[in-house]
N, C-alpha and C positions, 0 to 999 in steps of 0.2 A: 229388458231390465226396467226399462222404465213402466209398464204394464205390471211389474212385481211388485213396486214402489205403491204405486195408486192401491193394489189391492192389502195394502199389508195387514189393514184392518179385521177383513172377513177373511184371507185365507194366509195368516199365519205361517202354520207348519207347510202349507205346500207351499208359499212362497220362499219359507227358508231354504226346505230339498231345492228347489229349481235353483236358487240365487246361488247356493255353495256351490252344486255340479257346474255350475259358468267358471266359478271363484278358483274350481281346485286348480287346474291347469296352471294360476298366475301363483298362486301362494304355497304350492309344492313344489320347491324349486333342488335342481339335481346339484348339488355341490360338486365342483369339478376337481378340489384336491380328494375329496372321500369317495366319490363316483355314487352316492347314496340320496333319498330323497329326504329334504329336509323341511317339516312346517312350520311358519313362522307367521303370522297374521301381518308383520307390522310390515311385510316385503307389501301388502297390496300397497299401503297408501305411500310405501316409498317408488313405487313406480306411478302410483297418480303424481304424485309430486315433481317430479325429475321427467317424467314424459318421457325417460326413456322406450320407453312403446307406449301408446296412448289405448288405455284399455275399453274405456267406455268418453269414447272423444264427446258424445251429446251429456254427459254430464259431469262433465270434469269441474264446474262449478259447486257439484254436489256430492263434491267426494267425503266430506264429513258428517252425510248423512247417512251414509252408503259405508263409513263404516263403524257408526252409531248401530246402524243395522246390523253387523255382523259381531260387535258387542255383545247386543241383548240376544241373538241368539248362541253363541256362545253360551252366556252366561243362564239361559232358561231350559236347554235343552240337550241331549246326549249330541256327540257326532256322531253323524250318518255316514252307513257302513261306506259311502264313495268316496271318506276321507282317506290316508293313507293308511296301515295297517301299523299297530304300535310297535312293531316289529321294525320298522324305521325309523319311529322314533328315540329321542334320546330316551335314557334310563328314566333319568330325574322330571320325563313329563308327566302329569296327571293324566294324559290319556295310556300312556303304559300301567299306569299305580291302577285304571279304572278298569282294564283288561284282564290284569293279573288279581285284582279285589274282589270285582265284578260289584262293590259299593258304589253308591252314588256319589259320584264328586263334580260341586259346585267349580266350574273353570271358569274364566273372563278372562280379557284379554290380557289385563295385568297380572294373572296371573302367567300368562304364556308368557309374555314380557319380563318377567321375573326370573319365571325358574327355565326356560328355554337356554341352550345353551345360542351364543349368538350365530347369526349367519352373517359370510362373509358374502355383501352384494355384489361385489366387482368381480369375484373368479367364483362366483355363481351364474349358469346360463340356465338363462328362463323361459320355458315353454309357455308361449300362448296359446286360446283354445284351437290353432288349427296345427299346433305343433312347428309352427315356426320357428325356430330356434334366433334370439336377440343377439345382436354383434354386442360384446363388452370389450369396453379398452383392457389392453392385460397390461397391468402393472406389476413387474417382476418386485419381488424383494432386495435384489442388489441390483442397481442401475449401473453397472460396471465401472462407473465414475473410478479414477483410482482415488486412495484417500491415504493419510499417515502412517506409517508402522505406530507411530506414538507421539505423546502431545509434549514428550523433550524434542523432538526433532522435528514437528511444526515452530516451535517456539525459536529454536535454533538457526530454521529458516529465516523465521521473520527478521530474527538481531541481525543477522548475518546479512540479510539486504538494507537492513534500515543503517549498522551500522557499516559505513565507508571508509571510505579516503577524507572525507569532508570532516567527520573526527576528529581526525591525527593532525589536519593540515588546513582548516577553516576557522575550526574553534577556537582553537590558542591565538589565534593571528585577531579573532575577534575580539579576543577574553583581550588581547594585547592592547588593541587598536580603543578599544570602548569601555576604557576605567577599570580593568583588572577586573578584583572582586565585585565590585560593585555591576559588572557586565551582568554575573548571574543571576542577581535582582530579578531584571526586564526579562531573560530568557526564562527563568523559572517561570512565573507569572505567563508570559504565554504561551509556556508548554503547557500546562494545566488551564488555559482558555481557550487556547483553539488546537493545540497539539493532540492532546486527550482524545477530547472529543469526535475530532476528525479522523483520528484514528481511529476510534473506537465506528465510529459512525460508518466507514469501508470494512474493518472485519465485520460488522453485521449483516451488510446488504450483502459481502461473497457467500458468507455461511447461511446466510437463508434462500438465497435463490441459486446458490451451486453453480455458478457459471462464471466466465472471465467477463472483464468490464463492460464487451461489447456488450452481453446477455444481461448484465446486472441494470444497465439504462437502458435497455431496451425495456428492460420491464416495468421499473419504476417509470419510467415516462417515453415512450417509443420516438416521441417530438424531440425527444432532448440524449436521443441513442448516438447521436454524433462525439458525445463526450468521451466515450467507451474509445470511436475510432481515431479521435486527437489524442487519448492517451495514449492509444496504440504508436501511433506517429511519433511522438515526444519522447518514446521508450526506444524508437531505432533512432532517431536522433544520437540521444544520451548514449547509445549502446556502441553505435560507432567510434565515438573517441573515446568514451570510456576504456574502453578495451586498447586502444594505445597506449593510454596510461600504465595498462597495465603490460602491456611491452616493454615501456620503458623501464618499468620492475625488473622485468625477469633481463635485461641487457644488462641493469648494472646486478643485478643477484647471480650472473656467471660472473660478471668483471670481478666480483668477489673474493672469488678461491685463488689467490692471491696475494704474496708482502712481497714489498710494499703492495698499499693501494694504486691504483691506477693513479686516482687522483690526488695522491697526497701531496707529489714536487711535479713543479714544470720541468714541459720534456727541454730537453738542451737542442738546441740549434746547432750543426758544423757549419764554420763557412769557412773550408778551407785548412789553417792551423789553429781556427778559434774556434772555442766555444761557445755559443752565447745561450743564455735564456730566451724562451719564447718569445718576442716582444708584448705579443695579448696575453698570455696570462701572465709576465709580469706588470702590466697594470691592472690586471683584475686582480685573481686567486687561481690558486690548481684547480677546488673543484666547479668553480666558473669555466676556466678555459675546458675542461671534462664534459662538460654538459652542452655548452653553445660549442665546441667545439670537434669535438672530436667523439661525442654520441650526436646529435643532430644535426653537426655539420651546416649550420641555418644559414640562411642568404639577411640581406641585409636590409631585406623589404618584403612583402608580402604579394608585389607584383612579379621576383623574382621566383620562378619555380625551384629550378638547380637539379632536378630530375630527380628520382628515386633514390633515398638511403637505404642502400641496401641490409644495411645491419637492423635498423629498425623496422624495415621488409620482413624479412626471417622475423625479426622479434615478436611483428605483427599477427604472423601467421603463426606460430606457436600459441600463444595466446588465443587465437582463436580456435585452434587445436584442442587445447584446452577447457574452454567453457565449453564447443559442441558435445564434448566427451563427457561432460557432469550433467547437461540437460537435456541428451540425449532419447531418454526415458522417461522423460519427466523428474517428478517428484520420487519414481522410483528410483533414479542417479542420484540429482541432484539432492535428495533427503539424505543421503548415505553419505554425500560427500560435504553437508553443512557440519557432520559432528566433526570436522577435523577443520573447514576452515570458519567455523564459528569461535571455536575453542580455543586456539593456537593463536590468535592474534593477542590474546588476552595473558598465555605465556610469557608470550614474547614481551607486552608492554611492561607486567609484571619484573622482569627482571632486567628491564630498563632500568623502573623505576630503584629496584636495590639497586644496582651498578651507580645510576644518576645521583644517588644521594649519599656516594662513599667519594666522588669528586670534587674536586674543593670548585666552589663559587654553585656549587647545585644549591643551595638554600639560599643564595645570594636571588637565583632565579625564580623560585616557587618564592619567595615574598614577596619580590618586584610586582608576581602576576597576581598574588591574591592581597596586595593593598589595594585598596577600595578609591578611585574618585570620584565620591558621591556625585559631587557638580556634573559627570558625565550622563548622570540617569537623569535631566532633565533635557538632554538633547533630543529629537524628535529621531535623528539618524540613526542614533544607539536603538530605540525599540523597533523600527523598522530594520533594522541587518539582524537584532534578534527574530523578529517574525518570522523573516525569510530562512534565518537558521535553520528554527522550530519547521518550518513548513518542509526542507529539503530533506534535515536529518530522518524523519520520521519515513520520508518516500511516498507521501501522499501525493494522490494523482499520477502517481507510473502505471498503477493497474497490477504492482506483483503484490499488493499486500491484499487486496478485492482476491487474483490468481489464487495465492497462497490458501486461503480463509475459503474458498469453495472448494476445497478437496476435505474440509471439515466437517463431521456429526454436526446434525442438525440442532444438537443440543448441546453443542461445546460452550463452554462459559467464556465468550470472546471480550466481555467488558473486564476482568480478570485479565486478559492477554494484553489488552489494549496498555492498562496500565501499567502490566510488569514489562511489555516491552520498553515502552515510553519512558521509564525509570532508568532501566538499564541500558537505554542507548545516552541518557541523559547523565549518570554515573562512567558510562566509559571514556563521554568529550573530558569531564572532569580526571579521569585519571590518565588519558592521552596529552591533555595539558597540563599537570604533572609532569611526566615523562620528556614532552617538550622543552617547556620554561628549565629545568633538573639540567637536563644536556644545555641550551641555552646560557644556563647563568655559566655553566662550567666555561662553557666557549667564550661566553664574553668575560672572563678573568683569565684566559689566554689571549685575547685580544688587545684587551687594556695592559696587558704586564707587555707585550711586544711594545704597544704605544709607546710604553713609559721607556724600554729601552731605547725606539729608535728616537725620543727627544732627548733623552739623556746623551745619547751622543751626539746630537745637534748641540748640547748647553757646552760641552766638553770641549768641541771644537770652537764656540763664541768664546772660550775663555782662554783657550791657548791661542789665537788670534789677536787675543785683548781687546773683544768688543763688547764682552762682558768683565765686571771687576770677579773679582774671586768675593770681596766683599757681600756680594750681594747673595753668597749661597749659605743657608745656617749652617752652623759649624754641626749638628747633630749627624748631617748629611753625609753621605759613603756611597760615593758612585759606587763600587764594585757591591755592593748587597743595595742597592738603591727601591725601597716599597714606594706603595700607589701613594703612601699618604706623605714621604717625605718628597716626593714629585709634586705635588699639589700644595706642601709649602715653598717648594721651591720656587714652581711657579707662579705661586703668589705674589710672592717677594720681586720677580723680576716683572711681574705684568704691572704692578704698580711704580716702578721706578721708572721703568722705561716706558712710560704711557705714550708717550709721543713716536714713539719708531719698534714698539712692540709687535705690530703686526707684521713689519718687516724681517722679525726674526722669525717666523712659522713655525712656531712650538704651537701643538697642542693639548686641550685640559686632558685628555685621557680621563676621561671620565665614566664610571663601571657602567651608570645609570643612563648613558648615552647610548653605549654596547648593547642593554636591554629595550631599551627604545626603538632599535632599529626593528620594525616589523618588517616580518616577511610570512608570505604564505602559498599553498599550493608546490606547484613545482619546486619555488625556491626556498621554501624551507626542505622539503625532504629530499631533493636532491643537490643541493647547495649548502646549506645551513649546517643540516642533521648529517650529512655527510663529510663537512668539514671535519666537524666536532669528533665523530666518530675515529678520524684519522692520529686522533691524539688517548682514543683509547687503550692500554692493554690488549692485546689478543685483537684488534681491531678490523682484520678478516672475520673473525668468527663474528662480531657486533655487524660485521655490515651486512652479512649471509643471515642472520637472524632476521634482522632489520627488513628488509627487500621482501625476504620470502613472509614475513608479516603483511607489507601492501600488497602483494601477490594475494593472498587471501582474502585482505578487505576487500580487493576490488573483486575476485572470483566472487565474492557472496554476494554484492550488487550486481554483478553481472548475472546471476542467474537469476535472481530476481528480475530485473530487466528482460532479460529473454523468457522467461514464466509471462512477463505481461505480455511480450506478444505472440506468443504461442498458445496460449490455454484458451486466449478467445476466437482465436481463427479455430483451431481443434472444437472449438465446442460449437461453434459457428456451421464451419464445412466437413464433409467427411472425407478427409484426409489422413494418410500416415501418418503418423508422430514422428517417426525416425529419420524418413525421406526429407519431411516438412522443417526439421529441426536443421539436417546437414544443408539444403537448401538459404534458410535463411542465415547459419554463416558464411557458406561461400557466397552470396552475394554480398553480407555486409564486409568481407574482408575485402572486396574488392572495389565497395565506396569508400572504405576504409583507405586507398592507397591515397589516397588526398592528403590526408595527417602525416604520411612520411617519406612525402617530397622532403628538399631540405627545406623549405618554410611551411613546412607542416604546424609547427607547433604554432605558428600566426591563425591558424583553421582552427587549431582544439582551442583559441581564445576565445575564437567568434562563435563556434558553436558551441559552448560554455557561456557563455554571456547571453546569447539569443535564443539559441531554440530553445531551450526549457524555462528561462524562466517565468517572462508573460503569459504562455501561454500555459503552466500547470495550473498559475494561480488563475487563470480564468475559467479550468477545467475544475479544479477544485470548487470554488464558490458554486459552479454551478452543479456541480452534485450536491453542495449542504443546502441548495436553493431547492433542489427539485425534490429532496427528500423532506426537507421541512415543512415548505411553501404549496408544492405540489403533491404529492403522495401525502401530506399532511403528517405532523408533528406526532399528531395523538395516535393516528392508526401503526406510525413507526414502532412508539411505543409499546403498543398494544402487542406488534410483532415479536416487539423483546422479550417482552414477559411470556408469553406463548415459546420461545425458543429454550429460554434461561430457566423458565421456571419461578423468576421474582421480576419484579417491575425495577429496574433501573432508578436511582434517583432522580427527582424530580429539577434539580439544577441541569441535567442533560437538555429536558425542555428548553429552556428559558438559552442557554447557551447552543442552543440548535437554529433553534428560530429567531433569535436577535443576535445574541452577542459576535459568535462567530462569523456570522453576514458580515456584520458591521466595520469588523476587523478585517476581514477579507477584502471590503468594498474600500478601505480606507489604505490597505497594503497595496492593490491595484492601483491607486490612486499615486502613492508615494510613488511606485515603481515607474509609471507613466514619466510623473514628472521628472523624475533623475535622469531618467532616459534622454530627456527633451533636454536637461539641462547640459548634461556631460555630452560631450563631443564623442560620436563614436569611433573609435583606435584601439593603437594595438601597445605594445611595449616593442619595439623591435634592437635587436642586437646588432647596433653597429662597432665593426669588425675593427677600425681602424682607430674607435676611440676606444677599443673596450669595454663597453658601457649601456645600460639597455637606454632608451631614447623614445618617448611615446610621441607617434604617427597616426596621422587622421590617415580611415579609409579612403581608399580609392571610391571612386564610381560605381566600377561593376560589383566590387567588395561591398558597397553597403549597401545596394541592391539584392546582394545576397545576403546579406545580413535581417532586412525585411522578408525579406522571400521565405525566410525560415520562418518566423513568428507567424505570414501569413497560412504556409502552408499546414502548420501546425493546427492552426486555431479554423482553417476551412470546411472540414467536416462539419464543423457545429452549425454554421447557418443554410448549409449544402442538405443536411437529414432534415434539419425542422421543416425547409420549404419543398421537398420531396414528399414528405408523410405527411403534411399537411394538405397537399394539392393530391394524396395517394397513389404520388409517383412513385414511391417505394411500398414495398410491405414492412410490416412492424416486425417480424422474428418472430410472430406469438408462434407460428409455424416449427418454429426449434427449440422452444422451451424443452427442459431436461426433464426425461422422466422422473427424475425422481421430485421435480418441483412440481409435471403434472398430478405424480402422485399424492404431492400434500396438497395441491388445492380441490381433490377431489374426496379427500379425505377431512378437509375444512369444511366443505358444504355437505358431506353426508353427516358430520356431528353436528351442524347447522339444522338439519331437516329431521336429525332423531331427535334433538333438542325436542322442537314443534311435535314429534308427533306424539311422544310422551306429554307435552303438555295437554295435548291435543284429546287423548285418551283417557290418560287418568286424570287431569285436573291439577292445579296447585296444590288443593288442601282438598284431604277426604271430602268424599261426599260433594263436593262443588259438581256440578255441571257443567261440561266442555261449554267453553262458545264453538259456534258454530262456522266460525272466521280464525283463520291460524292465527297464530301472534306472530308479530314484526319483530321482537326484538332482536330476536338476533342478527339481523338485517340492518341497526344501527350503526351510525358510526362509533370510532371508539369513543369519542366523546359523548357519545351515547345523544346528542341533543338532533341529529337532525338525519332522518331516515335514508338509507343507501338504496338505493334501488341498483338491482343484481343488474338489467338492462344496462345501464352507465358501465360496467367492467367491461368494455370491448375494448378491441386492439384501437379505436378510431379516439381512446382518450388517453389520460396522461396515468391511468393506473394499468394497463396493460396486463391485469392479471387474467382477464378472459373468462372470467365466471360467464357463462352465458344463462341467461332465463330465458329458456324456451316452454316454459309453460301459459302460455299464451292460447288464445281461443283463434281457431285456425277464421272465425269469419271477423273477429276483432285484430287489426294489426296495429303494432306498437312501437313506436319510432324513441329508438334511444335517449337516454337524457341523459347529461354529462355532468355527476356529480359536482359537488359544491367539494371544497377542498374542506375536511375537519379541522385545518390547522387555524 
């Protein structure tokens, strides 16, 4: 070759014949879907380029003259009869049009470039001159990945995990707790600052790299791949009591089918010829004594075991019966089973909400919650318990919403989903707190009208005693029809006379706004509160079977999300069964699960609600909007988007990627630290003998355990960095998905035809190749500071594995570890 080069001067055309018959072998390449020989010029210099076989290794330097050369001859001369016969070629080439004309026609490369139909390089196998046949990677067309029947029933997933129990029974107790109206201020505001976003910012890393969390940080930063297996972690945490919770759904959703309610009157005591009332629940309530007592049967500390409830055993195990059966199959179950319990919770609230607003004191409640006190949105606590809202309701950092989003087309519009999820889980808190405060006001004007009874016959008796005058009551006044507002004159009148021995008569104000003040939340609203209330409904079997088998579904929808996060990435990780892998991880979780229902179980689902998720999501989270901003760099994420979407994202995403949301993140860690530090850590526990709950500092080994959770949680993360850094571990580039190897190979061959089209024809007519490819495309996306392909190894923090191997075998070339573009 190189002897052809020196002469090309004096022997022209025999250099041309000898230099092709080297050439034909490389550039008639046998198509392996059509079994046909197909010619293409620009295959030579895509295998100069890629090295996939190294053609003429002594001048791999000169491959732009080499084929400069085969340009101009091309373009000055017939081909020679040892090219392939036009009979193999396509119709539309100029050497079939020059066969069948037998005219002279002018060819070049651009013209083979042009009207050539294209060649597919990858499931093309390429004979070199000694007939060696090249290994190619085969990249199938469908990577068997499973993916959506449809994009209602991705979307349905996603509400149905993001929206919960937390909903129904967090947000109203917040809306309550933190100035009513005025609460949705601070929460709006950082749902659209850091909720958005961060949502948005998980469905794009699942949807572009196809994998569950472990695969998605391995990839963006293999250092920082520990995040993926803390989420994992923090999902069987969650996933464990969660699913009690949802036991204790389906015990009181039988207790149901039933009038009375179980828990509507205390049971009666015999002792003998008498009857008496319960003594615990006559100083609590019925559906108090029902729930501490006779479903959880609770000890009176959390040192006390009390052995297994049985009833909540069975409940436990249905329940798990349950979700194995919907996630069975993955997304091909559980997708089929989101359109019913996505859909149906939203039924159900809906005709809450008419029921709740044909009761009287229901408008009493929806205005209580949405008057506004402004003074509250200057408190520092109120936007912090909204942060933490925003950050929980949405499910960031579990890893099913990353799960979810990698069974998606690589061209789904997931900034579109990001937002209509984010609306709609944020319109549901709003209308579950509705439905709430609606039954709330009703209950607390059946609260206050008993009030007013039982002081009205306290005044009745002060006066037939003669320790009150009759005087002192206005004459407008009618014990037998007695309203809230002649009680509150009345007791007007006697609080200011009797100022000196008033407190000794124990009348209370009965006051409505008192009634609504009382927060409560979690357990004790929906199984206490909402359950009271219910007891004084119409048809109130039928409300409470409704009711139940509603949380029975918010919780199925988080729960299969939850088990998506820890199964899509073990599945995509190890090769493993699905179905084995699935019955597997609930029979073991129901059997860490029998911890939550001992009788002080429900002291566990406090500590493991309190501790293992919280610190350590939000330290999972930041450090994914760190490693995608900071590290993978801000500009090239972008750059991903647009490339996926089709349009470039808004430019506010930036700025709120790379500062805002850190900032907020770093400052929510912060608050959360301190609260920590400040509040004592304890329980509420239910003692027996005063009726009453009673908050208790942990024991020893309990807040031992209590840390032990947050550490173990948050262990992965410096456990992977200091292993792949010293190269104790490997990175996973090893199990990247086909079909993610197929886009990055499909990235750099539009990369290398870019170049060789410039290469060939030039910018603009007529120009002259340089004789050096262009870099551009080899920029970052901010285009300012050059990326060398080398730096894409598993040994940095972009782990996408482009390798350049076009290197000169006597020159060797020691990695350089990109600059971040961000």
């Amino acid at each position: 070759m190189c002897e052809c080069l020196v002469k090309i001067v004096s022997k022209q055309k025999q250099l041309r014949d000898s230099c092709v018959k080297a050439w034909i072998p490389l550039i008639a390449a046998k198509d392996s879907r059509t079994e046909t020989q197909t010619w293409n010029p620009a295959i030579f210099l895509h295998l100069q380029r890629t090295q996939s076989i190294q053609i003429f290794p002594t001048l791999s330097s000169f491959w732009p003259y080499q084929l400069l050369f085969l340009s101009l001859w091309l373009s000055e001369s017939p081909l020679p009869p040892s090219l392939p016969s036009a009979s193999l070629m396509p119709k539309n080439s100029k050497v079939t049009q020059r066969e069948q004309s037998h005219e002279h026609v002018t060819e070049s490369v651009a013209d083979l470039l042009a009207h050539e139909e294209p060649l597919d390089y990858k499931n093309s196998s390429l004979n070199v001159a000694a007939g060696k046949k090249v290994p190619q990677i085969e990249v199938p067309e469908n990577d068997g990945r499973p993916a959506w029947n449809s994009k209602l029933q991705y979307i349905l997933a996603q509400v149905g995990f993001s929206v919960g129990l937390g909903n129904v029974w967090r947000f109203p107790y917040l809306c309550q707790k933190n100035g009513g109206g005025a609460y949705l201020v601070p929460y709006f505001i950082l749902l659209l600052v850091i909720g958005i976003p961060l949502f948005f910012l998980e469905l794009a890393v699942g949807q572009k790299i196809r994998r569950g969390s472990i695969g998605v940080w391995n990839y963006v930063c293999p250092r920082l791949g520990g995040i993926g297996v803390s989420s994992l972690m923090v999902c069987g945490f969650v996933g464990l009591y969660y699913n009690v919770i949802i036991g204790w759904s389906i015990f009181y959703f039988f207790q149901s089918f039933q009038y009375p309610l179980p828990w509507s009157d205390c049971p009666i005591r015999k002792n003998g010829s008498l009857a008496i009332v319960e003594p615990e629940c006559d100083k609590s309530s019925a559906t108090t004594y029902f729930w501490y007592r006779q479903t959880l049967n609770t000890t009176s500390t959390i040192a006390e075991s009390g052995g297994l409830n049985i009833k909540m055993t069975v409940s436990l195990l249905v329940a798990w019966i349950i979700v194995c059966l919907a996630v069975i199959k993955g997304i091909a179950s559980s997708g089929k089973v989101m359109y019913f319990s996505s859909l149906f919770p939203y039924v159900v609230l809906f005709c809450f909400l008419v029921r709740g607003l044909m009761l009287k004191g229901s408008v009493d409640g929806i205005a209580h919650m949405f008057t506004p006190k402004l003074e509250k949105m200057l408190e520092p606590q109120v936007w912090r318990e909204a942060a933490t809202q925003v950050f929980f309701a949405l499910g960031l950092g579990f890893g099913g919403v990353i799960a979810f989003s990698s069974y998606n087309k690589i061209d789904n519009n997931c900034h579109f989903d990001a937002v209509l999820v984010s609306f709609i889980n944020f319109f549901t808190s709003i209308l579950a707190t509705l439905v709430v405060f609606a039954v709330l006001g009703f209950k607390a004007n059946i609260m206050n009208e008993k009030c007013v009874a039982e002081n009205a016959e306290k005044i009745l008796g002060y006066l037939n005693s003669h320790v009150l005058s009759y005087d002192l009551i206005p004459p407008h006044v009618n014990f037998s029809h007695l309203t809230t507002s002649d009680y509150a004159d009345m007791y007007g009148v006697i609080k200011t006379v009797k100022e000196g021995s008033f407190s000794q008569l124990g009348l209370e104000p009965c006051l409505l706004e008192d009634e609504l003040n009382k927060a409560v939340q979690g357990t004790g609203l929906a199984f206490i509160a909402f359950t009271e209330a219910m007891t004084h409904f119409p048809a109130s079997p039928l409300w409470s079977v409704l009711f139940f088998f509603m949380l029975i579904n918010l919780g199925l929808g988080s729960m299969i999300g939850t088990m998506t996060g820890i199964t899509t990435p073990v599945l995509d990780t190890y090769k493993v069964q699905k179905e084995l892998f699935t019955v597997g991880c609930c029979i073991v979780a129901f059997f860490c699960g029998l911890l939550f229902v001992q009788r002080s179980g429900n002291y566990f689902v406090t500590m493991f609600d309190d501790y293992s998720a919280g610190l350590p999501l939000t330290v999972v989270v930041i450090l994914e909007n760190l490693s995608v901003a900071w590290i993978y760099g801000t500009k090239r994420f972008m750059q991903d988007l647009e490339d996926m979407l089709g349009f470039r994202p808004c430019i506010i995403y930036f700025y709120l990627w790379k500062y805002v949301s850190p900032l907020f993140l770093i400052v929510l860690i912060s608050a959360t630290i301190i609260e920590m530090s400040i509040s004592p850590p304890g329980y509420n526990a239910w003692v027996q003998e005063l009726a009453q709950e009673r908050f208790q500092s942990y024991p020893p080994w309990a807040l031992g355990m209590c840390f032990s959770l947050i550490i173990l949680a948050m262990l992965p993360l410096p456990l992977v960095f200091i292993a792949r850094h010293f190269n104790l571990l490997s990175d996973g580039s090893n199990k990247l998905s086909v079909s993610y190897r197929k886009t990055m190979m499909k990235d750099m061959s539009n990369l290398e035809e870019q170049d060789e089209a410039r290469f060939i024809l030039g910018s603009k007519p007529g120009e002259v190749p340089s004789s050096v490819p262009g870099r551009k495309a080899y920029l970052s996306p901010g285009g300012r500071k050059p990326l060398d392909p080398n730096s894409l190894s598993p040994n940095t923090c972009y782990g996408t594995n482009y390798q350049n191997i076009d290197n000169s075998p006597t020159t060797p070339t020691s990695p350089v570890t990109p600059e971040s573009d961000s």
